[in-house]
N, C-alpha and C positions, 0 to 999 in steps of 0.2 A: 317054631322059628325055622330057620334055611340056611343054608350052610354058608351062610357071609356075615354070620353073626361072631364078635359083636361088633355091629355097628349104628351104637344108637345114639352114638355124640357126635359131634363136628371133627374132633379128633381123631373119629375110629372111622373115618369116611370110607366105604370100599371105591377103586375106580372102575370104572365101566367105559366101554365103548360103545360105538352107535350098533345098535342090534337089540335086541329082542329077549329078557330078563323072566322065565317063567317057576312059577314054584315058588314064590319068594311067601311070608307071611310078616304079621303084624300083629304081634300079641300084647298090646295095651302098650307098648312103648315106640319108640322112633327106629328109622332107617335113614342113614345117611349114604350118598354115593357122590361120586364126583366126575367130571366129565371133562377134558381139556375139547375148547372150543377155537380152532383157529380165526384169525382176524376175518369179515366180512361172511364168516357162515353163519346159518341162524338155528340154534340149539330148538327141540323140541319134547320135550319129556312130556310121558302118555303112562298114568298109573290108573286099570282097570281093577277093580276087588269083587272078591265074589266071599260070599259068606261061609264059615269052617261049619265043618258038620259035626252037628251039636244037638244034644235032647232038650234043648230049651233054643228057642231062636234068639244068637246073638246077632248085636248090630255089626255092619262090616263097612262103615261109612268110613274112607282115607279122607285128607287133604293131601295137598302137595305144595312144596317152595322151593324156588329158585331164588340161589344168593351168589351174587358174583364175589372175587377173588378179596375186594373188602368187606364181605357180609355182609352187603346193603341187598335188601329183597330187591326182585328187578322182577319179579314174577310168583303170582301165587294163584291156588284155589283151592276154594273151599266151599264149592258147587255138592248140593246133595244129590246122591245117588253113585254110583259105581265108577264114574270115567269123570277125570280130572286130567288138566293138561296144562303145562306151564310154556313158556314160549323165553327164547333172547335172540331177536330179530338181528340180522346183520352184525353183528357185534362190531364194536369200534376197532379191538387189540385184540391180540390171543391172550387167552386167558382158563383161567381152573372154577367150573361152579360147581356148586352143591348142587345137589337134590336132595330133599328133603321130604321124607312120606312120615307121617304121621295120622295116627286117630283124631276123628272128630273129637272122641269123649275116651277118657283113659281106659273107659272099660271094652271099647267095640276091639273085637279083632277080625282080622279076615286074611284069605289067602288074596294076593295081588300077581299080578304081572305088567313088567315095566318094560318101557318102548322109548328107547334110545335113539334119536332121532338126529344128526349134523350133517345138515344139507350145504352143499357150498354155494358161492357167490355164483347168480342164477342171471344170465345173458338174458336179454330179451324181454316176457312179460310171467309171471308168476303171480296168481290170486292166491289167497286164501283167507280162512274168514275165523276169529280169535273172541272171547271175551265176551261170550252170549251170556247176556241175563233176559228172565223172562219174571215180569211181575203184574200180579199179585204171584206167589208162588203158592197158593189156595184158593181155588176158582171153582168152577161148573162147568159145564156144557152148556154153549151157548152165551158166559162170557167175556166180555174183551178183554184183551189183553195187551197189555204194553211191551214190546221186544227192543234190543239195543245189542248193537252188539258192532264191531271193527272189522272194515276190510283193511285186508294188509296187501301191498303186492310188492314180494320179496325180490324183484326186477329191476333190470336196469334202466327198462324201458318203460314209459308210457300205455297203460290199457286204457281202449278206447271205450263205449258204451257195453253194456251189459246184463243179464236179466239176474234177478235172485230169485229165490222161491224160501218161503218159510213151511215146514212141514211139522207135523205131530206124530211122535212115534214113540210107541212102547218100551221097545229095547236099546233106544241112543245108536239105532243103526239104518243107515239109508236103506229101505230097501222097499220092495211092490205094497206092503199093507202098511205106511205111511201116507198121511192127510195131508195134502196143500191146502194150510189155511190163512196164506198171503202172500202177494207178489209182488216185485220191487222193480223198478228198471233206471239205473245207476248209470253214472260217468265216472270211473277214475283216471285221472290224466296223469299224475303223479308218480313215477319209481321211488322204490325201498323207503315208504311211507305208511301210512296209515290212517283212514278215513272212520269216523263216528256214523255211522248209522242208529237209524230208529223207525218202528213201525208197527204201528198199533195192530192188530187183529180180534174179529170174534168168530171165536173156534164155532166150529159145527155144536148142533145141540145131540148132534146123533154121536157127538164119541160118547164114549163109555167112560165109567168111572173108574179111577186110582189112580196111577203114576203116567206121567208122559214127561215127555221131553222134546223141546223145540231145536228143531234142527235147521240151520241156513244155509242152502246151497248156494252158490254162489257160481256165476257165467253157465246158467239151465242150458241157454240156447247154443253153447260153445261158440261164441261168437267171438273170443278171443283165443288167439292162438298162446298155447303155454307150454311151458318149457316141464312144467310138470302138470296134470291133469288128476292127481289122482289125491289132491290135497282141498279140494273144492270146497269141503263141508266142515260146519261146527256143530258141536252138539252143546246145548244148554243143562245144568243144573236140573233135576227132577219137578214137576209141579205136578199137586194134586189135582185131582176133580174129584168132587163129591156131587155122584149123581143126586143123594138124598137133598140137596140144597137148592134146587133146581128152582130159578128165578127170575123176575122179568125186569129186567134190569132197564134203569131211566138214561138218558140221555147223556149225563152228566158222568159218566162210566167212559174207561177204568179208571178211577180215585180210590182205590182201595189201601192206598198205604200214602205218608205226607207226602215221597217225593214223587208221586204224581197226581196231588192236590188238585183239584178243579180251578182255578184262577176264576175269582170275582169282583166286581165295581159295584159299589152302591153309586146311586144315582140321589142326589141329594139326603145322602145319608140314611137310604135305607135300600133294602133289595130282599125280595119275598119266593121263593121256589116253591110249587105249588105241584102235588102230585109227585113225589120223590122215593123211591125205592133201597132200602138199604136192607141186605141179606145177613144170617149169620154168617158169624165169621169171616166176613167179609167187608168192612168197615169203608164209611165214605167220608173224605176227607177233603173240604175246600180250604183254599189259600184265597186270603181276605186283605185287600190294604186297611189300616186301619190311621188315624191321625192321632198327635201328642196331645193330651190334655184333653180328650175327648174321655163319653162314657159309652162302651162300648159291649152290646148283650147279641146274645146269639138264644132262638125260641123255636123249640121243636116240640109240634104239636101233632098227635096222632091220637089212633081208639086204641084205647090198654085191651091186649087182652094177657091173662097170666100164663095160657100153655103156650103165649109168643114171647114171653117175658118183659123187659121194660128197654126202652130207649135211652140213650144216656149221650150228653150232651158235654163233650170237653174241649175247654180253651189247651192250646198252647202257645207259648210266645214264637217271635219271629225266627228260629231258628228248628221251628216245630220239635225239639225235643224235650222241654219239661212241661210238666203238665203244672197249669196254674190254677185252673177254677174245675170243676165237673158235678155234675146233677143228675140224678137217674129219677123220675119220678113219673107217676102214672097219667097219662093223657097231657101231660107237657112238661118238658124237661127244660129248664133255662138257666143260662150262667149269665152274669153280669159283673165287667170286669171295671169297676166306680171311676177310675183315671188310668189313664193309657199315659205311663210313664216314659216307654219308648215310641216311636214313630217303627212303622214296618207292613209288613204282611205276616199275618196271624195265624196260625191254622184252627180249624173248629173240624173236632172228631165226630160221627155220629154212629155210636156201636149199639148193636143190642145186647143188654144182661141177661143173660139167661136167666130164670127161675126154678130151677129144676128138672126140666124141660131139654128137648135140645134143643129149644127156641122153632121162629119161623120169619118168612117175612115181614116186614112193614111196609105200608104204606104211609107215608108222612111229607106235611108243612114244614118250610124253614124260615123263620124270619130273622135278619142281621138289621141291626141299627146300631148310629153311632150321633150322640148327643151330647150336646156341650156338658162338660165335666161340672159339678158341684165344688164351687172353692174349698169346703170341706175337705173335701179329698184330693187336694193339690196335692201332689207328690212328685219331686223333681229327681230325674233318674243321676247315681252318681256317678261319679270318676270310674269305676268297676263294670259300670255296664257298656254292651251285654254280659250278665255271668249266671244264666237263670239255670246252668246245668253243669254238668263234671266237663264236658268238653270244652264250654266256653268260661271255663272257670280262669280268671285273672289271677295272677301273682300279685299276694299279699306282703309288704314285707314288717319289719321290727316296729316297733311306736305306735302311737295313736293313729288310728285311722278313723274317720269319720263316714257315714255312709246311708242312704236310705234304704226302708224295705216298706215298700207303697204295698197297698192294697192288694193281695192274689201275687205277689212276686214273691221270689226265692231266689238268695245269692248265695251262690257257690267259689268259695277262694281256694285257690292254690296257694301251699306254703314249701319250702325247700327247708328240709331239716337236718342238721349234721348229725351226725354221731354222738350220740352219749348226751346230748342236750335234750333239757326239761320244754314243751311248749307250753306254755301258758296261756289261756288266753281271755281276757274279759270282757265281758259284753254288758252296756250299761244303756240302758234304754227307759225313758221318763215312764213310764206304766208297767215294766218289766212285762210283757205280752211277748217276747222273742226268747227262740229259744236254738241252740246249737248243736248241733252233729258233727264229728271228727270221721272220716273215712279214709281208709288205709289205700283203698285204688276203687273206679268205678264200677263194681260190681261186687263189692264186698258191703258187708255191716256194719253200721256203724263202730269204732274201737271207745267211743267217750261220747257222754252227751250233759248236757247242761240246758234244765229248762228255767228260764227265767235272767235275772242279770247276775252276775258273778262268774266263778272263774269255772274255765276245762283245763284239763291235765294230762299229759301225753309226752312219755318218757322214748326218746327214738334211741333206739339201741343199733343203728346203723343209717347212711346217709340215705334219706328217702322221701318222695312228694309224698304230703297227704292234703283231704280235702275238708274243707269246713263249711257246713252248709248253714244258713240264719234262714229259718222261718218266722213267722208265725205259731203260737202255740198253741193257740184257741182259732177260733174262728176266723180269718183274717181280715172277714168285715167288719170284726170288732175292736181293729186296730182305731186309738184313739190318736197316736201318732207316729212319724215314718224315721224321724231321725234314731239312731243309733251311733255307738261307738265301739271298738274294741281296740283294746292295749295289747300286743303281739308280744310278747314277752319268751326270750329262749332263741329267737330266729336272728339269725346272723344277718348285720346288717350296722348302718350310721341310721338315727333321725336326733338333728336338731330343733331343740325346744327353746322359745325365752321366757322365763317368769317375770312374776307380774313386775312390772319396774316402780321405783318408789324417788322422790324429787325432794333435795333437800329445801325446797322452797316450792309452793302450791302459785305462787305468781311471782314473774318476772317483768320486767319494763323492756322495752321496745330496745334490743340493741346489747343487753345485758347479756351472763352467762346463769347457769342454773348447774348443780350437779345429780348427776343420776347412778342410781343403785342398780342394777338387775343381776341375774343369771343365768347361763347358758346350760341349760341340759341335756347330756345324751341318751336318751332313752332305754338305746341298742346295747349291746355286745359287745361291739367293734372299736375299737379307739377311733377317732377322727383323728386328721391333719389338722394345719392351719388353715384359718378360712376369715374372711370378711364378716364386718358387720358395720352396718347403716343405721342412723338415726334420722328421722323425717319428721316432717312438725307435716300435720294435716288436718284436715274440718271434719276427719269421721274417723271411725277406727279404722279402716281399710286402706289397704297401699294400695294407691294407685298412682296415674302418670301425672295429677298436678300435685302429688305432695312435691314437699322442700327438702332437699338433701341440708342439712344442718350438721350431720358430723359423719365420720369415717372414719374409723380402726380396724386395727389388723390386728386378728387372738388366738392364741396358743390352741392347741387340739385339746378337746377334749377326752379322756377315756371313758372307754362302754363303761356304763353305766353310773359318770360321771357327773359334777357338778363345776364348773367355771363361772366364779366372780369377778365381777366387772364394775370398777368406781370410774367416772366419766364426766369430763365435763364439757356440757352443752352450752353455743352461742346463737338467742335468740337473734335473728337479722334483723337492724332498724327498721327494714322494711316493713316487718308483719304489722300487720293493723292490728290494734288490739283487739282483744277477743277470745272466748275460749274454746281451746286445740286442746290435740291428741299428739302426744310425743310420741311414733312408732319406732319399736327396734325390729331391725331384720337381723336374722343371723346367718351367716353365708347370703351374703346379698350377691356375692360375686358367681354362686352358685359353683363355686368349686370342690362342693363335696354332693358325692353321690349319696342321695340318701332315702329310704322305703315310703315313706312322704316330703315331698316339696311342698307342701301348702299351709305345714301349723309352722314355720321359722318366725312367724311375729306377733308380738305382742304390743297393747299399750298402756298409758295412762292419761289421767286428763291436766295439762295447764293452760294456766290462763297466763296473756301477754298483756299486760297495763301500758300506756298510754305514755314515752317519757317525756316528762314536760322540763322545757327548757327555759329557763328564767328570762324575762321581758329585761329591755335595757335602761328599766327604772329599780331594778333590785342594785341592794336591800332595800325594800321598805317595807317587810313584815315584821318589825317591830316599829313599837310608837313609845319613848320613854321620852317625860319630861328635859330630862338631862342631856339628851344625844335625839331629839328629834328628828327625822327624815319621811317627810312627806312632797312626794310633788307637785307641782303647781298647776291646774285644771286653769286654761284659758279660756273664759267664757267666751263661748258663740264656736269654738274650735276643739273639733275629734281629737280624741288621744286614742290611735286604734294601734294595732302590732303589740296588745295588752296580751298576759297569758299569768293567768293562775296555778299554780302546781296546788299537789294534793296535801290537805291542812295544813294551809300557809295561808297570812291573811298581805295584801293589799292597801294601804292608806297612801290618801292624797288630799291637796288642800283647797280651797276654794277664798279669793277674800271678796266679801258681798260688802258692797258701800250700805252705809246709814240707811234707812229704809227702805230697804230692795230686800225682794226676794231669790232664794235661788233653787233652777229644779235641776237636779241631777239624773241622766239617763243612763242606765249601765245597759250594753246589747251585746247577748250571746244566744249560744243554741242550749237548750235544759236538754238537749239527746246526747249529746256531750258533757257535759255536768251541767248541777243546778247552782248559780251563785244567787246571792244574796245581797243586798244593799243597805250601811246604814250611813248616817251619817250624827256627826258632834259637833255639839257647841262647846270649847273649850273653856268659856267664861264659866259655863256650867258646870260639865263634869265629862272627864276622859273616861269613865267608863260607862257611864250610862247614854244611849243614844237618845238623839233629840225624834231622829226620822228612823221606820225602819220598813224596807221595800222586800218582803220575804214568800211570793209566790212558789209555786209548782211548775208555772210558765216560762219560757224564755223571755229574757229580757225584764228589766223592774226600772221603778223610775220611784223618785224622791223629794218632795220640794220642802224648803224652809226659809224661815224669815228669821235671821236673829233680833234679839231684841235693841243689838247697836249694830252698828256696823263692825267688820272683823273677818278672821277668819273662820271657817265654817272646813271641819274635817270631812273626807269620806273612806267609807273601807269599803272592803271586797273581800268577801269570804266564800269557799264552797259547803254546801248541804252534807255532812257527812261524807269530809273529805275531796267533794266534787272539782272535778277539774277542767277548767277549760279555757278557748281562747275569748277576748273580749276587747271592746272598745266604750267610752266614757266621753260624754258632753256636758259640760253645764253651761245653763241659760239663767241669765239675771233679769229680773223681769220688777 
């Protein structure tokens, strides 16, 4: 350690000024220093490491970080190799930062020395060039290479045109045995800014193998005049060459890592590469669009040999970070991914397995197709997606959640857990084929796992995110189906529930009221507020925008892990057409409580609305007693319509037929409406037994009779089992 120890907390910060810090070490723990930067200077900290002298070779990798006066980073690196630089251009205010030097890995140490840098506010024009990466960062001789990296001009003024040079060099330092292996020629027109650059290069096949480092000089031709000159260059992060890998790389190069994927179009859903090259070590990687609900395979076909190992064939989803499908098999490797749940750009890896071996090249076929999906395998992406990885993992919160896991996908949930609270969590899936992982952060082991459906358990003994992944347990093409569930139990939070609601009456008539039972439950933790709730009469179970608002109340909060009962009563509208509906409850219709799910607040049940029949302006006449008779008078040759039947009620009316005449009675309704029936009496005969009886299936019945004097002649009107409906009645004497 160096005599400014100790300073390996934020706390024990040493200050430093701009100059030149040598002797310093780094023995498996941190350095902190701090630097006051006046307003519009622009800070520069330079930590070079060289290795301690040791009977075993230790690592001597630093990083560095810059954090301004609220600890927000504003600059870091973590570039391998020896020289790391952090940068705070112009600064807005005066202000105090860190520097921060630390080990790659707890065990490297090394001697360092630090390069204090605060230039002031710079008249005129100032280059300099910041933020070099160089990828693949494991290459050859001979190939390409992708470069990025920022001009800065620290100036007040405008720089006109100007050349760059990219070079290769050993030791991260400009000097005569440095390679120009690319050349740029630039516009910056902009003061105290900063430009993206980028620029592909293929190195000479004549460097030599092991470490290099890409350096950007910036204005070669000095064609700008600067207020400083001696700030020109960056140096990039270390990259290998391995002479022994030595390869003849396709067209389709540099793809060696996702984010600089080859972009490709299938042309009516397919697209074939023919003659393609992929090295060890050295992996090729296109970006595919792919469409939803399609099936979507990717086929790589080459000659196996085993001292070159095997080709291996891997999906990722649109974010290219989780790996969904992969295949390694000899003379063709193929994934097929059965429904494309999401719409995007895909990545497909092509690496070689080694075998024991250190491998070799390949030559190889690529075939992408994409075909209409099998309804089998419909799978609709949920409310959570994208979540196929720790970084696009969604926030899960308290209650039931609903969710699918299609074919070759994997959903990853973020959860926020207090202190001292139990998680629970269960997963219920119709084949039990899913199965669950708990993760403390994304590079750890799993802490819980649960294969199949039932519970996981996970005690947080302080407030902390973890993550929960749902796979597949088995094979995932042997999912039989995609829906799942899980009850989040333990996570803080509101979700209202309503059970099943129950109707003191199964039918109501047109216009009437009905009363309703249900309950409101809180799933969660958290007590609720007050909050709204909607009753809606609809033709499905689903709320939507033509149901009927039929009632509104306003109810009490419920407590975590509460139950609220609710007696209610409901008024059907005369309007509804009879028929049978869905009584739906919402709970928080007004949507005034925040809660881990919006989408289970409703439940329903089923009633039916009956038809209410209003009495004709011939009632009473459903009863016929000798003593109090009330029948009325059918004038032959003349309708009696504005007739209506309610449900089992009967109808009588009289007819008087002269001395030898007959009489036919017509009854006309609709049987889709109810079915009546026609009889008619001879009173001389007998009041209960019918003379005539007119008793179809069909709409409408007709009736004739001849008494044997003349008289009057009864008719009734009844419905089929109750049947109700409207009607009109003629008789004809003939």
């Amino acid at each position: 350690e160096d005599e400014h120890e100790p300073n390996d907390t934020a706390n024990l910060s040493i200050a430093v000024e701009q100059g030149t810090y040598e002797g310093l070490g780094s023995c498996g723990d941190e350095d902190w220093f701090h630097v006051e930067v006046p307003v519009g200077h622009t800070l520069t900290a330079t930590v070079t490491s060289t290795p301690i002298l040791s009977l075993e070779p230790v690592q001597s990798d630093l990083d560095l970080q810059l954090r301004n006066a609220s600890n927000v980073v504003v600059s870091q690196s973590t570039s391998i190799g020896a020289v790391d630089v952090v940068h705070a251009f112009a600064v807005q205010e005066t202000g105090v930062y860190d520097i921060r030097v630390h080990p790659k890995q707890a065990a490297y140490r090394a001697s360092y020395q630090l390069d204090v840098d605060v230039a002031p506010p710079v008249e005129g024009v100032d280059l300099m060039v910041t933020d070099i990466e160089a990828l693949p960062n494991t290459l050859y001789p001979g190939g390409l290479m992708n470069v990025t990296w920022k001009d800065v001009n620290l100036g007040s003024q405008a720089a006109g045109s100007y050349a760059l040079e990219l070079l290769a060099s050993t030791d991260a330092n400009l000097d005569d045995e440095d390679v120009v292996v690319g050349t740029l020629e630039a516009d910056f027109a902009t003061p105290k800014s900063q430009t993206e650059r980028e620029l592909e290069v293929l190195l000479p096949d004549s460097l030599a193998g092991g470490l290099w480092h890409l350096l950007v000089r910036i204005d070669t031709g000095e064609a700008v005049e600067e207020a400083n000159e001696d700030n020109n260059v960056g140096v990039s992060a270390a990259i290998y060459l391995d002479a022994q890998l030595t390869c003849a790389d396709d067209d389709y190069e540099p793809n060696n890592v996702a984010s600089i994927a080859t972009p490709l179009d299938m042309e009516a859903g397919s697209l074939s590469l023919q003659s393609m090259t992929v090295c060890p070590k050295l992996d090729d990687w296109y970006a595919i669009g792919v469409e939803a609900g399609k099936t979507f395979s990717a086929t790589v076909s080459y000659n196996h040999d085993p001292a070159k190992g095997l080709l291996s064939v891997e999906l990722y989803e649109p974010q290219g970070e989780t790996l969904l499908l992969k295949n390694s098999s000899e003379n063709i490797s193929k994934v097929t991914l059965p429904w494309v749940w999401e719409e995007g750009v895909y990545y497909v890896r092509i690496t070689n397995v080694q075998q024991g071996e250190d491998g070799a090249p390949y030559n190889y076929n690529v075939a992408f197709s994409q075909t209409a999906g099998s309804p089998a395998n419909a799978c609709e992406s949920d409310v959570f997606e994208p979540n196929n990885g720790f970084n696009q993992a969604n926030l899960i919160g308290c209650g039931l959640q609903g969710a699918t896991l299609c074919k070759g996908d994997v959903d990853v949930y973020r959860i926020e857990l207090s202190a001292n609270e139990t998680l629970t969590s269960t997963m219920d899936h119709a084949e039990s084929q899913l199965q669950m992982a708990l993760y403390p952060d994304l590079n750890s082991n799993p802490i819980a796992t649960k294969s199949g459906n039932g519970d996981l358990n996970y005690f947080a003994s302080s407030d902390q995110t973890v993550y929960l992944m749902v796979s597949a347990k088995g094979d995932p093409m042997d999912l039989l189906s995609f829906d799942y569930t899980l009850f989040m139990d333990g996570v803080p939070g509101v979700d209202l529930t309503v059970g099943e609601p129950s109707l003191f009456f199964p039918e109501v008539y047109q216009g009437e009221d009905n009363l309703v039972d249900f309950e409101v439950h809180n799933t969660c933790v958290d007590d609720s507020a007050n909050f709204e709730a909607t009753m809606w009469l609809s033709l499905d179970p689903w709320l939507d925008a033509a149901d009927v608002d039929v009632a509104w109340l306003e109810l009490e909060g419920v407590e975590g892990k509460g139950t609220l009962p609710v007696n209610h009563k409901v008024s059907v509208p005369f309007s509804t057409s009879p028929g049978q509906y869905y009584l739906l409850i919402e709970a928080d219709s007004g949507d005034g409580i925040e809660e881990s799910n919006e989408g289970n607040n409703t439940a329903s049940t089923t009633m039916a609305v009956a038809k209410l029949c209003l009495p004709d302006a011939h009632e009473p006449n459903d009863v016929l007693m000798p003593e109090a008779p009330y029948a009325p008078a059918l004038t032959p040759g003349e309708v009696m319509d504005d007739l209506a039947l309610c449900p089992f009620e009967l109808d009588w009316f009289s007819v008087i037929v002269p001395p030898g005449q007959s009489v036919t009675v017509d009854l006309s309704f609709d049987s889709v409406v109810g079915d009546l029936d026609l009889r008619l009496y001879d009173p001389t005969y007998s009041m209960s037994l019918p003379v005539e009886v007119a008793a179809t299936q069909g709409s409408n019945e007709s009736a004739t009779y001849t008494p044997p004097v003349g008289g009057v002649v009864l008719v009734r009107v009844n419905g089929f089992d109750g049947g109700s409906a409207e009607y009109s009645l003629e008789a004809t004497l003939q």
